[in-house]
Phi, psi and omega in degrees: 000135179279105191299147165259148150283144142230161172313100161287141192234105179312150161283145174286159187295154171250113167259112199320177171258178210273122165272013163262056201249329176236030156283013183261338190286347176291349191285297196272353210281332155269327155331303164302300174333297203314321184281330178279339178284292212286327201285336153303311183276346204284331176291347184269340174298330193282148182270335196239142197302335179263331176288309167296327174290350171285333186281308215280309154321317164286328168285341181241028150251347177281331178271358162287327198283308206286330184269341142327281183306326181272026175225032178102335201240124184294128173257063191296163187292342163287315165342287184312306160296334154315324209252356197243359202282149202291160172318310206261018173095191182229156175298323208314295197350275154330324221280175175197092172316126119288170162310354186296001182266330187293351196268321175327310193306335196298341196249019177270319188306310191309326192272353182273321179298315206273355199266281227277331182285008175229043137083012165296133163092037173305321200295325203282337161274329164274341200263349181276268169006284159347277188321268171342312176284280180016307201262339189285294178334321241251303152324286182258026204246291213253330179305121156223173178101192169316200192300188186236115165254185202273346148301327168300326189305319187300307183314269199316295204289008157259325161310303219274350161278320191307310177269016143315295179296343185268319184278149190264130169178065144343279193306303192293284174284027147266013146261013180255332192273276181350288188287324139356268171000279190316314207290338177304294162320341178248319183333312182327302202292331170337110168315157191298000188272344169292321161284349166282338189239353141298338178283328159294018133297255225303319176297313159336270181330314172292297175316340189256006192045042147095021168261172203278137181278151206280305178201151196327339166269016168261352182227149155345070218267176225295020154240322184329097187091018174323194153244157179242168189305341189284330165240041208226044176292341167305321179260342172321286163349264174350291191290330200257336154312298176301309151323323191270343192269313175250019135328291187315335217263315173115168155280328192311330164312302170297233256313330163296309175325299183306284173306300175292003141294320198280298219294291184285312163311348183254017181211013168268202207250145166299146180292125178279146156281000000 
């Protein structure tokens, strides 16, 4: 019998992606942890449902605007409560507050050590995390035009929970419950300024009777009274966990992120005028 030679045909090489497609994302990359640990932990002090979701809301819309302005890109502050408002939406709308909150804080610690010593509310600290490199990308790689208005703020924060919700991260939140841990366990040590600037939260509120604020000098603004890295060693611990943890971790997670955000966003419907 006569072999015919045939055309052997090789698979083609698979070439990885560049991983210097999210090294512009390390520029920001602690600012975000921090914010994402606090906005988490400031919420978990609180006992009552509306009131963290209004604190936690304010730390990550104060961490949209900072990680914006530091690419460049103007964030109003509406925008910006647009983008922080929680994935499943927010109670403020409705709610109606008494003074009764104030009474409430006294039951904040207990709820905050068991929130934190049992490593909850890691999905919600990678998914802020998340969120954030998400909105960093996006400032400096994809924004053009003017301000981030608040429909375009609506566009990302629904693009950008969809491939949240599509990506695996696993890993990433059990480098969030770990440091949750850490952060429980150090908390002791917090400066007077967390119960001095929840307790001016719980005054606002009781005073304005639970309504959502009108304008900007009625509410908190999303930095105010923060801790900065010289006085935040509780959150420090914490931060520098994670960090050293998605050292380890590699890029590829954010390169799945990064893309399948760049993928839908380069396929959604032109914007009407």
């Amino acid at each position: 019998m006569t072999n015919v030679p045939t055309d052997v045909v090789g698979a083609e090489p698979v070439v990885p992606p560049d991983p210097a497609r999210v090294a512009h994302l390390a520029d920001n990359r602690s600012l975000i942890v921090r914010r994402s640990l606090l906005a988490t932990a400031l919420g978990g002090f609180i006992p009552l449902p509306v009131m963290d979701d209004l604190v936690a809301s304010r730390v990550r819309a104060g961490l949209f605007m900072k990680v914006a302005a530091s690419r460049g890109v103007d964030l109003p502050q509406t925008a910006a409560d647009v983008l922080a408002e929680a994935k499943e939406g927010s109670a403020l709308r409705n709610a109606t507050i008494t003074a009764v909150t104030l009474l409430a804080l006294k039951l904040a610690w207990r709820k905050f050590f068991a929130l934190m010593a049992a490593g909850r509310g890691a999905e919600e600290m990678a998914t802020t995390f998340q969120f954030a490199t998400l909105m960093d990308h996006y400032c400096a790689r994809l924004h053009v035009g003017g301000p981030v208005t608040r429909s375009r703020a609506a566009e990302l924060r629904a693009l950008s929970y969809a491939i949240i919700d599509q990506t695996e991260k696993t890993a990433l939140v059990s480098v969030f419950r770990d440091a949750s841990r850490v952060l429980g366990r150090s908390v002791l040590e917090a400066p007077r300024w967390m119960t001095e600037r929840l307790g001016s939260y719980a005054e606002r509120w009781a005073r304005s009777g639970g309504r959502a604020p009108t304008q900007r000098s009625s509410a908190p603004g999303p930095d105010s009274g923060l801790p900065d890295a010289a006085d935040s060693r509780w959150l420090g611990r914490a931060t520098r966990l994670v960090e050293e943890r998605l050292g380890g971790m590699g890029n590829d997670y954010l390169g799945t992120l990064v893309d399948g955000f760049e993928a839908r966003w380069r396929c959604r419907p032109p914007e009407q005028n």
